[in-house]
Structures are given as structure tokens and as C-alpha cells.
N, C-alpha and C positions, 0 to 999 in steps of 0.2 A: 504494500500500500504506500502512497508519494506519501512525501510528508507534505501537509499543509502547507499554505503560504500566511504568512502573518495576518495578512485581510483575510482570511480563511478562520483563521485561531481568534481572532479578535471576535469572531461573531458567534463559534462555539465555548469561547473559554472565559469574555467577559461578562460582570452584572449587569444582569435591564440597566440603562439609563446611567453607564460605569462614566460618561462624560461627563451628568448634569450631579449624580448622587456623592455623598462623602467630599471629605477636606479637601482642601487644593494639593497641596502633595499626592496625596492617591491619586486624584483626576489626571492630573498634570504628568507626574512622573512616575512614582511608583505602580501602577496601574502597565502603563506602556513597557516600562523596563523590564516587570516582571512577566509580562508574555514575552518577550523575548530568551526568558530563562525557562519558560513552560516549552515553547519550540524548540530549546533544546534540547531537553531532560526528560520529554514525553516521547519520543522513539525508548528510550532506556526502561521501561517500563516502573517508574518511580509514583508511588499510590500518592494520593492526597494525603494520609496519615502518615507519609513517611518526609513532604514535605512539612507537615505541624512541625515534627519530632525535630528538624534539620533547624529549625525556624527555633524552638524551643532551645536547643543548644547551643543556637546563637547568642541567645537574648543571657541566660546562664551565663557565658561565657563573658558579655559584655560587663552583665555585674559583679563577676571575678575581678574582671580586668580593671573597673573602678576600683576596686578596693585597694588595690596594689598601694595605692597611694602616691602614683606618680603620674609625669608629666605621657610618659609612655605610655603606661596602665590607660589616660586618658584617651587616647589618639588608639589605641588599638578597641577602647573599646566603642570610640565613635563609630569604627569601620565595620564592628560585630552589630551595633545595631541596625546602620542601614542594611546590610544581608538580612539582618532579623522583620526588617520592614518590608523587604521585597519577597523574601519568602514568605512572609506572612499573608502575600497577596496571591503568590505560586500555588498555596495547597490547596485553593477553593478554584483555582485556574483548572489544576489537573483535575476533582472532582466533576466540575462541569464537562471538560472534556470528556470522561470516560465515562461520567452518569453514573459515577459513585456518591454522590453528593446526600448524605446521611445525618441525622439527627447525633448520630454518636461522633461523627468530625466534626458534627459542630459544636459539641459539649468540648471534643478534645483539644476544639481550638479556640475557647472562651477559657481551657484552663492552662492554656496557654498566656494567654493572653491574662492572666490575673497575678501568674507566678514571676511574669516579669514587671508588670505594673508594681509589684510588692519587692523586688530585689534588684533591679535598678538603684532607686532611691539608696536603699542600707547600702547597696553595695560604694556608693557615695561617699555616704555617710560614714562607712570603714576609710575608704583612702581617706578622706579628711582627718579619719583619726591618726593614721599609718603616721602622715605626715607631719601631725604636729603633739602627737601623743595625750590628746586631749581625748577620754572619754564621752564628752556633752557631745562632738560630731556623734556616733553612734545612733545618740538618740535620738538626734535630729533627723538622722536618715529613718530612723525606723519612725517616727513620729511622719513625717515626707511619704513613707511605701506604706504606710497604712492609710492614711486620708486618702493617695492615692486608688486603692484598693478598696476602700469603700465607695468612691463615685464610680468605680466599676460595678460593685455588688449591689451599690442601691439601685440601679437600673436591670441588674438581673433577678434581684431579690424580688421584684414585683412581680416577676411571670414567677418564679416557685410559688407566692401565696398567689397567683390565679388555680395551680394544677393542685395547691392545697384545698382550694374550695371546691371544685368539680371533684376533688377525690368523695368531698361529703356532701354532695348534691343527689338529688334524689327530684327524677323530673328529667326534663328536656328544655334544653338552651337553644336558640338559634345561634348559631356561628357565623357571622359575617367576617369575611375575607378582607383583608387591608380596613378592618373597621376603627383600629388602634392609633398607635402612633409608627406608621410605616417610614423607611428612611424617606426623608425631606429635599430637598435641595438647602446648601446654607445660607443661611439670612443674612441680608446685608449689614457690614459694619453698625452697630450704633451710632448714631450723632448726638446723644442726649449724654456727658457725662458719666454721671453716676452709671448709667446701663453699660457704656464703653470701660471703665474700670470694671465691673464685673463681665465682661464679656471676657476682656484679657486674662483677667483672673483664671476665668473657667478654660480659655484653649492653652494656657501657659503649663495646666495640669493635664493634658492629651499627649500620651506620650508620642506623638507624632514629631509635635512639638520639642519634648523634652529632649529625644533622640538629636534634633539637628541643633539646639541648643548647646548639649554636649557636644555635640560634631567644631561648631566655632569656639567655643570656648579652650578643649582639647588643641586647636591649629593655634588659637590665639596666644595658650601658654607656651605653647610651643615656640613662635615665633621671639617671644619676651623672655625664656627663659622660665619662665615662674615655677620654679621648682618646690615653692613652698602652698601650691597648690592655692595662693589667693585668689584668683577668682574663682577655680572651684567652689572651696569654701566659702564666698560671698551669695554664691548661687545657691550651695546645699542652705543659706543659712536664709535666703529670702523665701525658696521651698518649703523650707518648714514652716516658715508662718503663712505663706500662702495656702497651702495643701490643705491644710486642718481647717482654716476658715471657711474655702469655697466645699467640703465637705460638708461641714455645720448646716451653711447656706441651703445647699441643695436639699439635704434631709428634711432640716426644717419646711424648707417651702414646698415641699410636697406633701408630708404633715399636715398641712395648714392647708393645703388646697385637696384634698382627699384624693392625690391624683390617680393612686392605686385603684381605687372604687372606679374612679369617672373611666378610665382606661379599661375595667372590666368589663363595662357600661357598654362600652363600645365594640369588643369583641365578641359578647356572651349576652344576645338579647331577649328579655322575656317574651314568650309569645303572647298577642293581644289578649287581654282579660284576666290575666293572670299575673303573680306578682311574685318576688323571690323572698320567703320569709327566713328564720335562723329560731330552729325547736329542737331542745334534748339532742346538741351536735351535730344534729343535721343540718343542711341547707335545702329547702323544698321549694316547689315548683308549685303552684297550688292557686285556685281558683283565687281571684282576687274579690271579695265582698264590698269593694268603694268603687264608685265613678274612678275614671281617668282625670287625674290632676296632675296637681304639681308636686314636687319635692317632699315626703313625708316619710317620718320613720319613727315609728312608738314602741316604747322603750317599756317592756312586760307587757304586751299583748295578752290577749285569754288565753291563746296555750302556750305562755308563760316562757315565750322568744319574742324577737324580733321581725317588724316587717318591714319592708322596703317595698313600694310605693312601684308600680310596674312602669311607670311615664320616667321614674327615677332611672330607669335604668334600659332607655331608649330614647338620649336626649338625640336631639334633629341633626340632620348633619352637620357638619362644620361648628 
């Protein structure tokens, strides 16, 4: 069989919409770069799960290589993370290509994807130590790869409590398809301020970002010499108060806005007349005894649960 030509592989191997969807680096670069390493390494017969793995030992290796505590450790581990970003676009490349593309790659590549969000940072936060024998770097890094690691899990933790509550449902949901929050195109810069420093806030902790940050920073000391790892250490040290904050942020405001519920709302829909109540651990499906209103939810019902309002939980589109 030929091998494909790249306008060939671009049209079996990229996302719906891989131009308009995700950050600029993916769009832009990573995206492009990495089907040219899928055209070369898909004759070789290499699985999807064996580029995660490739991808995973990158990213390891990268936060190794921070720890070192040097100007080196820094510059080699800038170069393990871009392979760790272009691989990371490769394994879902080969899956499409071969129609392996499974629920358990993509667990394997979300845990992927969390082990290095959480070991990056420490691995930081060690060379900072290496270099100047201060224990408080440490902590900083691990205070850094834990905030980081929660804005990962609090956007996945919300589909675990949807598949917690369909495991105690009892009844029948409509499921509507892209009814949630499906990938977006990204929204234009803020011009307001206050929304523009929290905007920054939030992509300065994507490790997209953080990867090419270490990439200049790593050339920079390089260039200066800075053996005593200062800009590192000014960076590990604005991360740690950064990370933790837009973490707080984000939990809170989703807290506050019931975003888990509205988002359930949206993918798991009551069927008309009927209302989703919470009785002795179950969740039921069950004729609804009120008109179609608004917003309502009473708190010890008669069989001694919760009910939730059928209109609640079929708000209109958009």
C-alpha cells in the first residue's frame, strides 16, 4: 500500500475543525509538525498507546532534567518538552489513522497528561533547590504542580460526578450530542482590564505555555550565563503565587455558579412531564406533579428527597 501524501494524512489523521479549534501553538505549529512525524512512524506500525507512552517519557524526562539544577538540566529539558508536545498530538494522529481511537487512550492520555502537569512544576522547584540549597524552592514547586493539577482535575472531576449520578439513576435521560460545553474556538483577547489580568493568569498556567516559557528562559540563561539559576527561580517563584490563586479562582466560580449541574442540564435531558428527583440514594426519573416552570428545588419533599424542577434541567439553547 503507497504511503499517503500529507494532504492525504491531514484529512484522515486531523480533529474536525484542527485549524479553527485549540490554542495557537496546536493550530499553528504543533498540529502541522506532528503529522509530519505520524507520516513517518505510521509505515513502522507504532499504536496510539505507544505514542502516549513515548510522549509520557518525554515529559518525565523533562522534569528530571529541571531538577538537575542547572543551566543544562534547563535547555535539555526545554527540548524534552516540545517532543513531549508534539507527541502528544502524534498519538491521537495514529489513532484516527488506524480507527483505534478508544475511551481507554483517552483515559491513558489524560493520565498522561496530569503526571506531567504535577512534575514539571516540582521538578522546578528541585533544581531551584539543587542550586541554591534552599529547601522553601521545593515547596514552591510542589505548591506550582499541585494548583496546576487541580485546574486539570477540576474540569475532569465534573464528568466523574456526571457517571456518579447515572450510576444511581433509575429512569431514562435523553442524551443530547454536543449539548455541553464542546471544544470552542478561543475568544478574543480581553480589552477590559481586570478580565485581561485574569485571562493571563489562566493561559500562563497551560502548560503549553509553560513549556515554551521554559524553552526562553533555558536559551536566555544560557546566553547570560546565569548559573545561579535567577531567572529560573524568579519564574518558579511568580508560579507559585500565581498557580494557587487562578486554582482558588476557578473552583470557587464554579461553586458559585452550579456549573457542574447547568453542564448536566445540558447533556442528560428530562423527558417532557417529568422531573429528576434524589430519594433513599437514588436518583429517579418520575412523573412530574407541577406545571412546567421555572427554577425550583424543595428541600425534604414527601418522600423525604429532593426535587428538581424538569424546565431546570432543559434550559433553551445557548
Amino acid at each position: 500500500m503507497p504511503r499517503p501524501t500529507l494532504a492525504e494524512l491531514e484529512r484522515l489523521c486531523q480533529k474536525p475543525d484542527h485549524r479553527r479549534l485549540g490554542n495557537w501553538m496546536a493550530r499553528r505549529v504543533s498540529r502541522p509538525a506532528a503529522l509530519r512525524i505520524t507520516w513517518i512512524v505510521s509505515p513502522w506500525g507504532v499504536s496510539a498507546n505507544a505514542a502516549t507512552l513515548a510522549a509520557w517519557a518525554a515529559g518525565v524526562a523533562a522534569a528530571v532534567s529541571l531538577g538537575w539544577g542547572s543551566v543544562g538540566g534547563w535547555l535539555l529539558a526545554a527540548g524534552l518538552l516540545q517532543v513531549w508536545y508534539l507527541l502528544d498530538h502524534v498519538d491521537g494522529q495514529l489513532a484516527r489513522l488506524r480507527g483505534t481511537a478508544s475511551l481507554d487512550g483517552v483515559q491513558l492520555d489524560y493520565l498522561m497528561h496530569h503526571t506531567v502537569n504535577l512534575l514539571v512544576p516540582m521538578g522546578a522547584g528541585w533544581g531551584a533547590m539543587a542550586a541554591t540549597a534552599e529547601p522553601l524552592w521545593l515547596v514552591a514547586g510542589i505548591l506550582w504542580g499541585v494548583a496546576t493539577l487541580l485546574l486539570c482535575l477540576h474540569h475532569d472531576a465534573r464528568y466523574k460526578a456526571h457517571m456518579q449520578r447515572l450510576k444511581r439513576l433509575r429512569g431514562h435521560l435523553h442524551v443530547v450530542g454536543g449539548g455541553g460545553a464542546t471544544p470552542q474556538p478561543q475568544p478574543p483577547v480581553p480589552r477590559n482590564l481586570p478580565r485581561l489580568v485574569a485571562w493571563v493568569a489562566r493561559k500562563a498556567c497551560e502548560m503549553h505555555v509553560v513549556l515554551n516559557v521554559v524553552t526562553l528562559l533555558a536559551v536566555a540563561m544560557g546566553l547570560v550565563g546565569d548559573g545561579s539559576l535567577l531567572l529560573a527561580r524568579t519564574y518558579v517563584a511568580g508560579m507559585t503565587l500565581m498557580a494557587p490563586a487562578v486554582a482558588m479562582w476557578e473552583i470557587g466560580r464554579s461553586q458559585r455558579r452550579g456549573a457542574v449541574e447547568q453542564e448536566f442540564a445540558l447533556w442528560y435531558r428530562v423527558p417532557p412531564g417529568q422531573e429528576l428527583g434524589f430519594s433513599d440514594g437514588w436518583w429517579e426519573v418520575r412523573p412530574s406533579p407541577q406545571p412546567a416552570g421555572g427554577f425550583k428545588q424543595q428541600q425534604g419533599a414527601a418522600d423525604g428527597g429532593d426535587v428538581v424542577n424538569a424546565k431546570n434541567l432543559n434550559p433553551p439553547p445557548g
